[in-house]
C-alpha positions as CSV (number, residue, x, y, z in Angstrom):
1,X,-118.0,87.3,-4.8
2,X,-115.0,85.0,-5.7
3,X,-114.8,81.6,-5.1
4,X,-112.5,80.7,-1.7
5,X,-108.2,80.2,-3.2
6,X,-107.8,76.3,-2.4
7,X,-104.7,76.9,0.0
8,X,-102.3,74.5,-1.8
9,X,-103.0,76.1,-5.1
10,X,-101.9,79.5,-2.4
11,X,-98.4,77.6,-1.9
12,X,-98.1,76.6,-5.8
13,X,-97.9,80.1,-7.1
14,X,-95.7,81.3,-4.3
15,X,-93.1,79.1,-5.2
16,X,-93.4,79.9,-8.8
17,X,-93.4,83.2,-8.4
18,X,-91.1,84.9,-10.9
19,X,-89.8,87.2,-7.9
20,X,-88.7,83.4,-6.1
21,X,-86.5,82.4,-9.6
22,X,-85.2,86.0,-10.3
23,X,-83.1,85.9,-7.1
24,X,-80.9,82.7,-8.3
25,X,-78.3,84.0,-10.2
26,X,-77.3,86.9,-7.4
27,X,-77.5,83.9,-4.9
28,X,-75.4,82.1,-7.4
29,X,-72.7,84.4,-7.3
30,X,-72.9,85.4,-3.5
31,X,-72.8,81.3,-3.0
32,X,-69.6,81.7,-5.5
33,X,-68.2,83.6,-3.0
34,X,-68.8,82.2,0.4
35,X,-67.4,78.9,-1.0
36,X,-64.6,80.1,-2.4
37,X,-63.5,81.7,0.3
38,X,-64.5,79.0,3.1
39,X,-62.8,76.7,1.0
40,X,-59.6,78.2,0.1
41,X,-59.2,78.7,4.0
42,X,-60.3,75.2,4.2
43,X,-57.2,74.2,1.7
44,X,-54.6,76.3,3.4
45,X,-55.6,74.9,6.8
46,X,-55.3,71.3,5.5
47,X,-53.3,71.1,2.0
48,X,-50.5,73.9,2.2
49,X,-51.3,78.0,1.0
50,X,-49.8,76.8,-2.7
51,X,-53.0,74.6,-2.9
52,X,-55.1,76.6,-1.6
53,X,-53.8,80.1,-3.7
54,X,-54.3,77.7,-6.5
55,X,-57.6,76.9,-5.8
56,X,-58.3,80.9,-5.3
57,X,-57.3,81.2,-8.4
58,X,-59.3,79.2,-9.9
59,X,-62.2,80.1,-8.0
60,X,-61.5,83.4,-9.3
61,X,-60.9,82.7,-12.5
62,X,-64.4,80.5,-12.6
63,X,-66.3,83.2,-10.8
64,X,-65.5,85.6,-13.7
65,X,-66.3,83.4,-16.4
66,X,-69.6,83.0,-14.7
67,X,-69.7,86.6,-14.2
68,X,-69.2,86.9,-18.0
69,X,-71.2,84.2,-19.6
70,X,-73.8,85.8,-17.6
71,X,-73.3,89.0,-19.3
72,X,-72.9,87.9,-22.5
73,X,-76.0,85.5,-22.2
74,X,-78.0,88.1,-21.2
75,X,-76.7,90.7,-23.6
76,X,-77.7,88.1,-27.1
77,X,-80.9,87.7,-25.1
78,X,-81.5,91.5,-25.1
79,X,-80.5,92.7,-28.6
80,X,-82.3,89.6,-30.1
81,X,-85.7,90.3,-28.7
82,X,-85.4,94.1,-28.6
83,X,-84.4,94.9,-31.7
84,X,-85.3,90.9,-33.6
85,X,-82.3,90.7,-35.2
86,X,-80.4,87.6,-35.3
87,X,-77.2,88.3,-33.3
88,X,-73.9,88.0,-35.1
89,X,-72.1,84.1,-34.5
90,X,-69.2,85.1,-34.9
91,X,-68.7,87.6,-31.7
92,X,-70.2,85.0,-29.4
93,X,-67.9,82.6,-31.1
94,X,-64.6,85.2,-30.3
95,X,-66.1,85.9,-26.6
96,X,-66.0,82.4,-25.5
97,X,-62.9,81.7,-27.3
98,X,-60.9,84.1,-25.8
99,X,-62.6,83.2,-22.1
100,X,-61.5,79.5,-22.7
101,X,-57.7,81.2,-24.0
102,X,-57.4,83.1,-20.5
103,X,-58.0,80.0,-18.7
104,X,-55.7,77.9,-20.4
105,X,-53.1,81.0,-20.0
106,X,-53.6,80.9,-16.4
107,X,-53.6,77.2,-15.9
108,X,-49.6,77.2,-18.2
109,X,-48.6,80.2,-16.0
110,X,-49.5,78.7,-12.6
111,X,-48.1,74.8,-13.9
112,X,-44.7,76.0,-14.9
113,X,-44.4,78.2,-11.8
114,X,-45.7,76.1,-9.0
115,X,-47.0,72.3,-10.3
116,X,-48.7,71.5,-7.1
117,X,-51.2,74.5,-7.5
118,X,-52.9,73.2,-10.5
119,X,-54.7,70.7,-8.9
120,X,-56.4,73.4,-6.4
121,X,-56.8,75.5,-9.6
122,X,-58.5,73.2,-11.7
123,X,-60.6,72.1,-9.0
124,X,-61.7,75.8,-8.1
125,X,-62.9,76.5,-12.1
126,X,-65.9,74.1,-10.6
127,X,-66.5,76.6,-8.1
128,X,-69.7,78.0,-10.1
129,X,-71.0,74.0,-10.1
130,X,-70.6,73.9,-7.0
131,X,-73.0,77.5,-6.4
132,X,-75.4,76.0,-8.5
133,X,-75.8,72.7,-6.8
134,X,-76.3,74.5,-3.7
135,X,-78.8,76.3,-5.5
136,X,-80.8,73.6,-6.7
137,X,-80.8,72.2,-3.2
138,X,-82.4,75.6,-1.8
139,X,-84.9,75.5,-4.6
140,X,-85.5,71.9,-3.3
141,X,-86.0,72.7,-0.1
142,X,-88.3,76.1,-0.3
143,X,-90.2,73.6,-2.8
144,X,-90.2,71.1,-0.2
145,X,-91.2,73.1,2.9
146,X,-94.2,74.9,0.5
147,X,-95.6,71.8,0.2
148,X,-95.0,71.1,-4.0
């Protein structure tokens, strides 16, 4: 016969369930996109559609790079403890590189063609920060609610 489960110990291992943390990074990137969208509308309504196609921009341009370091991440994490090789510096090194390089193309093409934009583009490359805050706050809260 075993022992009755204490039901806050119940609660605990609920919210650390693996199956509660594996969801982040696809709410992540469906958070990504919800903002990005209610807030480019947002900026057209109230800054002007050069602003706001700016900020899409940007938001687009950080939602890949998320999208991307994701992969990448994930990739290094694979082939190191599949195989337990050391993975090569010097690809990862190149990948970023050339993400950071189509950023800073994008930022020159959209500054010489329409100044004002920049400011909604470089603010939507924080697009994924701002995913990931809301994140945290949900972990917070289904945290909170469970009673840890």
């Amino acid at each position: 016969m075993s022992a009755p489960q204490n039901p806050n110990t119940r609660m605990i291992l609920d919210i650390t369930d693996e199956s509660f943390h594996v969801g982040a990074l696809e709410r992540i990137q469906r958070g990504m996109i919800v903002l990005g969208i209610g807030f480019a509308a947002a900026a057209w309504m109230l800054l002007g559609w050069r602003i706001a196609a700016g900020f899409a921009c940007g938001s687009g341009i950080g939602y890949a790079n998320f999208h991307l370091l994701k992969r990448v991440v994930g990739g290094v994490v694979e082939r190191t403890v599949v195989s337990g090789n050391r993975q090569s510096g010097k690809g990862i090194v190149v990948r970023f590189v050339l993400r950071y390089l189509a950023v800073a193309c994008a930022a020159y093409v959209i500054l010489t063609s329409y100044p004002a934009s920049l400011h909604g583009f470089l603010v939507g490359l924080f697009l994924p920060v701002a995913a990931i805050l809301c994140e945290a706050a949900y972990e917070l809260y289904m945290a909170l609610a469970r009673g840890i």
